[in-house]
C-alpha positions in Angstrom: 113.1 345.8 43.8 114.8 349.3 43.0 118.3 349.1 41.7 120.5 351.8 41.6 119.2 354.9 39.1 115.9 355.9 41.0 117.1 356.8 44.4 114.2 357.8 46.6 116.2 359.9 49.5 115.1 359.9 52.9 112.2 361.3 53.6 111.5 364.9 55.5 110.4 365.0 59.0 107.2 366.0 58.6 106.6 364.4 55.2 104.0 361.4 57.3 100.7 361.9 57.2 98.3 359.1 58.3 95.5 360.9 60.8 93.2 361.0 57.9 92.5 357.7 57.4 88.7 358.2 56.5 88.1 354.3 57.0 85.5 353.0 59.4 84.6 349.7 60.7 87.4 346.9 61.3 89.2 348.3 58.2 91.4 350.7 59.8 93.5 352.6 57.4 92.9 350.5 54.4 90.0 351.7 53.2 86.5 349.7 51.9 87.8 346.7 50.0 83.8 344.6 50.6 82.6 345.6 47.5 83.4 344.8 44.1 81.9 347.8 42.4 84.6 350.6 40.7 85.2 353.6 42.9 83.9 357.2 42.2 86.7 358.9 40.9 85.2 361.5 40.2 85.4 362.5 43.9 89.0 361.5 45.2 90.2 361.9 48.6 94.3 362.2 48.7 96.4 360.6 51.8 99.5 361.8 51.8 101.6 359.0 53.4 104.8 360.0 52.7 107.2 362.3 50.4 111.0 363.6 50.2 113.1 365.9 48.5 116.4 365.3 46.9 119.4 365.8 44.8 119.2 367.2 41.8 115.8 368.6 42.3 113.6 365.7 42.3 110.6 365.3 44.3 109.2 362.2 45.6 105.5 362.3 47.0 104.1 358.5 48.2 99.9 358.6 48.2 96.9 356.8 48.3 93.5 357.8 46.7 89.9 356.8 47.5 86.7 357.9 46.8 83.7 359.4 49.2 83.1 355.9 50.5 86.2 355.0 51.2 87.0 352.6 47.9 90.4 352.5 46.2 90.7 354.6 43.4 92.8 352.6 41.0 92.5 354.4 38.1 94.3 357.7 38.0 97.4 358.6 35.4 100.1 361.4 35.8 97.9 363.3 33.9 95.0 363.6 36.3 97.7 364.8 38.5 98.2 368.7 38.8 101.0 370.0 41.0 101.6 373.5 42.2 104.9 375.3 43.9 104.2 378.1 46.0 100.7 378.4 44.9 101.5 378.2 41.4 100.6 375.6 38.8 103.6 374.0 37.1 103.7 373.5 33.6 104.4 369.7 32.7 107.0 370.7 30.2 108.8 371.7 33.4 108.8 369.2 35.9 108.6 366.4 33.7 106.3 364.3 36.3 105.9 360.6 36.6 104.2 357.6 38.3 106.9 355.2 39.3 105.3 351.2 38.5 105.8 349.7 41.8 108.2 347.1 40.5 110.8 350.2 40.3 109.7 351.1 44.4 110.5 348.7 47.7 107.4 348.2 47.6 106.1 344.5 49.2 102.2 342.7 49.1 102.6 340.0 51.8 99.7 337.6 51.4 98.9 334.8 53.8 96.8 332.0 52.4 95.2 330.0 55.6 93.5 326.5 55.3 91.3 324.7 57.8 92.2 321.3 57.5 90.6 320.3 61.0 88.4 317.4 61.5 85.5 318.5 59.4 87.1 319.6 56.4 87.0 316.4 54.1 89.6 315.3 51.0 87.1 316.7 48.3 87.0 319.6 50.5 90.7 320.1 50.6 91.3 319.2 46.6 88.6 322.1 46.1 91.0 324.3 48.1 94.1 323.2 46.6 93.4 324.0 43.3 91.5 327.2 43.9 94.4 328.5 45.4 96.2 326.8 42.5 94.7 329.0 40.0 94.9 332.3 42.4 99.2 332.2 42.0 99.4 330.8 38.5 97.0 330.0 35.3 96.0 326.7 35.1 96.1 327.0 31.3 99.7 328.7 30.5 101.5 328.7 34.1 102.1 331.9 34.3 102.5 333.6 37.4 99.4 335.9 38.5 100.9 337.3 41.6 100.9 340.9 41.7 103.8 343.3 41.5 105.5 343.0 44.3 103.6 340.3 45.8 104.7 337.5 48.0 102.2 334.3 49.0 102.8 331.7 52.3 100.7 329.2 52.9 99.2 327.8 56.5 97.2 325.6 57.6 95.5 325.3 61.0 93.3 322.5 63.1 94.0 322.5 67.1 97.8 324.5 66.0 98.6 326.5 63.0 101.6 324.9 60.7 103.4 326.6 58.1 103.6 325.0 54.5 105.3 327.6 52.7 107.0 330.6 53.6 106.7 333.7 52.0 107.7 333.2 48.0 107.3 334.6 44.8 107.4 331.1 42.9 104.4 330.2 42.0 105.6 326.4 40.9 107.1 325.7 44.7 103.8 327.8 46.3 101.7 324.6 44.2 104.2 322.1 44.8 104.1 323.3 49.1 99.9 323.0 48.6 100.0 319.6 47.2 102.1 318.2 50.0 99.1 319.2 52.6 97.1 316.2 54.1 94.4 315.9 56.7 95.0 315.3 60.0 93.7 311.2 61.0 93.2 312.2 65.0 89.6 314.3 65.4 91.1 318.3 66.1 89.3 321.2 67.4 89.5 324.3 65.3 92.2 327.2 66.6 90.3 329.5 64.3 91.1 332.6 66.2 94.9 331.6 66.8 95.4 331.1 62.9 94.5 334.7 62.4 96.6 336.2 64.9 99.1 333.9 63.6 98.5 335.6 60.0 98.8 338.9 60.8 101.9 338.9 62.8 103.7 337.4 59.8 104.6 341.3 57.9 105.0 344.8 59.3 103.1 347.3 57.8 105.1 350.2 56.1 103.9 353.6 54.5 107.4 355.1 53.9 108.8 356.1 50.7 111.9 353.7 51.3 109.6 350.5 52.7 105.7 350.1 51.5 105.1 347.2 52.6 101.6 346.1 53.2 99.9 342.1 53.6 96.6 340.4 54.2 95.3 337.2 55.3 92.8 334.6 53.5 91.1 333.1 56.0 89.3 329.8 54.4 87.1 328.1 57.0 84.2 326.4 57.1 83.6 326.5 61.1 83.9 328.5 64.2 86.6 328.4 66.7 86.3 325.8 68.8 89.8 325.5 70.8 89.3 328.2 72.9 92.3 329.8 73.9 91.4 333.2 72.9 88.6 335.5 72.2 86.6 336.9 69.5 87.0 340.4 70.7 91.3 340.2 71.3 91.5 338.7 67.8 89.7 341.7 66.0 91.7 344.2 68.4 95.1 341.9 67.3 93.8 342.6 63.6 93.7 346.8 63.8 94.3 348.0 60.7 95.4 345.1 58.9 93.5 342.8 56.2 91.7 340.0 56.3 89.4 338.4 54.1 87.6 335.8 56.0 85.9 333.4 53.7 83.0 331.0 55.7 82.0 328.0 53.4 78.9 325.9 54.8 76.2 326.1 56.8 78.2 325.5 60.2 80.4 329.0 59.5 78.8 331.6 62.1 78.7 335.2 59.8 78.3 337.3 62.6 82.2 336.0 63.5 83.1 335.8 59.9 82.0 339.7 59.6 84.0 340.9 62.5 86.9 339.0 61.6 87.0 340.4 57.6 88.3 343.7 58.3 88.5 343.7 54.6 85.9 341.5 53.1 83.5 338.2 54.3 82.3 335.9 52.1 80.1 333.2 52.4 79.3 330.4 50.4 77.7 327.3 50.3 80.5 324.7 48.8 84.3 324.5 48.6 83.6 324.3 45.0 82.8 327.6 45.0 86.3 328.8 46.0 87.8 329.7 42.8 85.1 332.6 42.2 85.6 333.9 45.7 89.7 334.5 45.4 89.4 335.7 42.0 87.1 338.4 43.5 90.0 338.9 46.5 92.6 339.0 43.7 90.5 341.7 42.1 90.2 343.9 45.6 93.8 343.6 46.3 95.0 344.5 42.8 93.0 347.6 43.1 93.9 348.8 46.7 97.5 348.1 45.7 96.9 350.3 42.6 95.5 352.8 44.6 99.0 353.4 46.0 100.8 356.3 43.8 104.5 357.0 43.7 104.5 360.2 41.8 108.0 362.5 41.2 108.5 365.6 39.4 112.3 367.9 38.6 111.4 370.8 40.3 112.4 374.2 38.5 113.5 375.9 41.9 117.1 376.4 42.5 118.6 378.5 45.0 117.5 382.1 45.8 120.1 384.5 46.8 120.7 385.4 50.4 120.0 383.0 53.2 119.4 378.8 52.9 115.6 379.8 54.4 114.4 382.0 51.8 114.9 379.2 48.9 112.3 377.8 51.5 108.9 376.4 49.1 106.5 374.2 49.0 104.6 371.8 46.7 100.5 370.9 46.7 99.0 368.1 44.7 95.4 367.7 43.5 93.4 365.7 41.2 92.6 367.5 37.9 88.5 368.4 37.7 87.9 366.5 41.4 84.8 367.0 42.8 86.2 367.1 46.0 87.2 370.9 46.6 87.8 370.3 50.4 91.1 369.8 52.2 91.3 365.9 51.5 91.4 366.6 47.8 94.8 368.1 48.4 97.7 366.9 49.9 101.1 369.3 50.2 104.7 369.4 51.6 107.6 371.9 52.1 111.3 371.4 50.4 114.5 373.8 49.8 116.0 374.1 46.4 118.9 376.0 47.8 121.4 372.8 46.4 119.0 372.1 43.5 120.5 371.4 40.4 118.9 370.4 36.3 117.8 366.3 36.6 119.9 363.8 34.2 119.4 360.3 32.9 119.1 357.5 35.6 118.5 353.9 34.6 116.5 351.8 37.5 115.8 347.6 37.2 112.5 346.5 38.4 111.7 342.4 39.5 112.0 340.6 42.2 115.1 341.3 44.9 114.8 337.6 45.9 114.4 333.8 43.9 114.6 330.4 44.6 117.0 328.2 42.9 114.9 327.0 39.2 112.4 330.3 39.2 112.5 331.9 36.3 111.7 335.9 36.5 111.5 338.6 34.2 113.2 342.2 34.7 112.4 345.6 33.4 114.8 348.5 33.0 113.8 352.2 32.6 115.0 355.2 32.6 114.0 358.4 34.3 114.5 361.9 33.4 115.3 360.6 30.0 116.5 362.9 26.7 116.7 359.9 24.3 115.2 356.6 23.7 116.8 354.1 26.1 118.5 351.4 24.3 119.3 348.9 26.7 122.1 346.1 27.1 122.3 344.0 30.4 125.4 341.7 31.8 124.0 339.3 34.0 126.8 337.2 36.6 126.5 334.9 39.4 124.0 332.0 39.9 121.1 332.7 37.2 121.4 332.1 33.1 120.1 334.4 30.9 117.2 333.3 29.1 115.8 335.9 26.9 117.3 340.2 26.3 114.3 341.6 24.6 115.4 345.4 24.6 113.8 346.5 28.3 113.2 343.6 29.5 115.4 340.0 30.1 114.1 336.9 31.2 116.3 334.9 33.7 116.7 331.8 35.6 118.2 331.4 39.0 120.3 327.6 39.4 122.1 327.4 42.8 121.8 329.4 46.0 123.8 332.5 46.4 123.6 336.0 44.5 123.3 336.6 40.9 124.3 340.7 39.5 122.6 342.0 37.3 123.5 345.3 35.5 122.0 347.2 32.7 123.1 350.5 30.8 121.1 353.0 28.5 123.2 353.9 25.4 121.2 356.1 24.6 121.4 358.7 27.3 125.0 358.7 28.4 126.1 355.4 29.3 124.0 355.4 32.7 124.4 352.5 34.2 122.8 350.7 37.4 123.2 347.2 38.7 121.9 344.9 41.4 122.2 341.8 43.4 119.8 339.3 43.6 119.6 336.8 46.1 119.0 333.1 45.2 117.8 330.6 48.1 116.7 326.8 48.2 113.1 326.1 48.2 
């Protein structure tokens, strides 16, 4: 959710950048996410997916870094970031740079969790499920959410026809409550394995623009082969392109060779449901990092405009990684702007969380504020269907109680009175 103070713009025409991929196999653009070693980042290769320039002087660069094999690199700060206009570097005491957390960007995880439940699967089998999947959205000790920023979770299952249990939601309590209403089947079903992952993967569009990141993946829990037969092995990994699955094969009747093609991220096998809970902490893990490989970075540019024509306050910006071992041209990525309306950057205040609840879900927003001169001090006004719950400083707790919209505003005190506010939309489970 981004409310308000940290507008993103629109982005320039030529600002997409997504030939160099640098992925092979089944993974398309999204990089090697099969093994749970750290990336290299040491070496870091830059995709520039998208950037804009805009009012005052502020610009917005959207990128992705990986290392020589193709792993997410995770692990970068604004300070391994160097930035240059025109050729030159530019101080940090002059651009004032920054990563923008995702929960300040419109930025979505869409995660599909899908469940055999046909004829072989048994009720130990599916408790085993249930609660591994249990402890992937929430701790089992505290409750508390472990979805990622931004994340959404549905749930499917699939035997001869793929049913949906729960749609996409950020609740972990109704994503539970949704799992523990799924029973077996009492007629003998064939297995639609290949239909439940086409099924997956249609359910998000994939978007690498600064106004709409939106990325997704399946979890494919089987523990056969596709038996229905009403399509084919090779039009379900063409269907999948450059989107993620993890295919997880549990048993001896799970054929790998299938499971491999189909995890265009990651296959795992293993030998009992039992075994689930280590396996999706270890998918947890790989999506946290490639979402974290995803940087929003933004810097005040000090050009304004030059005198004479709009062209010649013409420039243009380049981006590395500070000390990279990678000196060719995938270690840079760079972008042309005009500073002829630029103007000095002041205070904006932005609200981070979740644009949508469900009635009884309690969430948690963040404010900050951007090109900042004093210490924010923060005071919120909340309206609509949600009660306040807790107003610690940058952050308030909240809890939505009847479908509709709640607004919520917030203003630094600090830095001028800026103020920013925004609705959030409540919906039954």
């Amino acid at each position: 959710l981004l409310a308000g103070g940290l507008s993103l713009g629109c982005s320039n025409g030529n600002g997409i950048d997504r030939d160099d991929t640098g992925s092979s196999g089944n993974s398309g653009g999204s990089g090697s996410l099969d093994d749970d070693s750290p990336a290299d980042a040491s070496y870091v290769k830059l995709d520039k997916l998208d950037y804009a320039s805009e009012q005052p002087s502020i610009i917005s660069i959207l990128l992705r870094a990986r290392d020589r094999d193709n792993k997410p690199v995770d692990t970068l700060t604004v300070d391994n970031f160097e930035i240059r206009e025109d050729g030159e570097p530019l101080p940090a005491s002059e651009s004032a740079s920054t990563l923008v957390a995702h929960e300040f960007l419109p930025y979505t995880l869409d995660t599909v969790i899908m469940l055999d439940v046909s004829s072989s699967i048994s009720n130990a089998d599916l408790a085993n499920m249930k609660q591994a999947v249990n402890q992937l959205v929430r701790d089992p000790t505290t409750g508390n959410s472990r979805l990622l920023s931004g994340q959404r979770v549905a749930v499917y299952t699939f035997d001869d026809s793929v049913s949906e249990i729960k749609g996409f939601s950020t609740n972990p309590a109704s994503i539970v409550n949704a799992l523990e209403s799924i029973v077996l089947p009492v007629s003998i079903t064939p297995t639609d394995l290949y239909g439940a992952v086409t099924t997956g993967i249609g359910l998000w569009q994939t978007g690498t623009s600064i106004n709409n990141i939106h990325d997704g993946a399946v979890v494919l829990i089987t523990d056969g082969t596709d038996t229905a037969g009403r399509s084919s092995l090779s039009s379900t990994v063409k269907a999948i392109g450059d989107k993620k699955v993890f295919a997880i094969g549990v048993g001896e009747e799970v054929n790998e060779e299938v499971l491999d093609e189909l995890g265009s991220a990651a296959d795992y096998s293993v030998s009992s449901f039992a075994e689930l809970g280590t396996v999706l902490s270890s998918v947890r893990e790989q999506l946290r990092r490639y979402t974290d490989s995803y940087y929003f970075l933004q810097y005040a540019s000090p050009k304004r405009a030059a005198e004479g024509k709009v062209s010649k306050s013409d420039h243009e910006f380049e981006v590395r990684v500070v000390d990279n071992k990678n000196k060719g041209d995938s270690g840079k990525i760079s972008g042309e702007f005009n500073s002829y309306d630029f103007s000095n950057v002041s205070p904006r205040v932005a609200i981070g969380g979740p644009g949508q609840l469900e009635a009884g879900q309690q969430a948690v927003y963040v404010a900050d504020t951007f090109w900042s001169i004093s210490t924010p001090v923060y005071s919120w006004q909340l309206g609509g269907n949600c009660t306040l719950d807790d107003n610690s400083g940058s952050t308030v707790s909240l809890t939505a109680t009847n479908a509709g919209t709640c607004q919520l505003s917030v203003m630094d005190n600090a830095n001028g009175d800026v103020l920013t506010n925004t609705t959030i939309n409540v919906v039954f489970e």
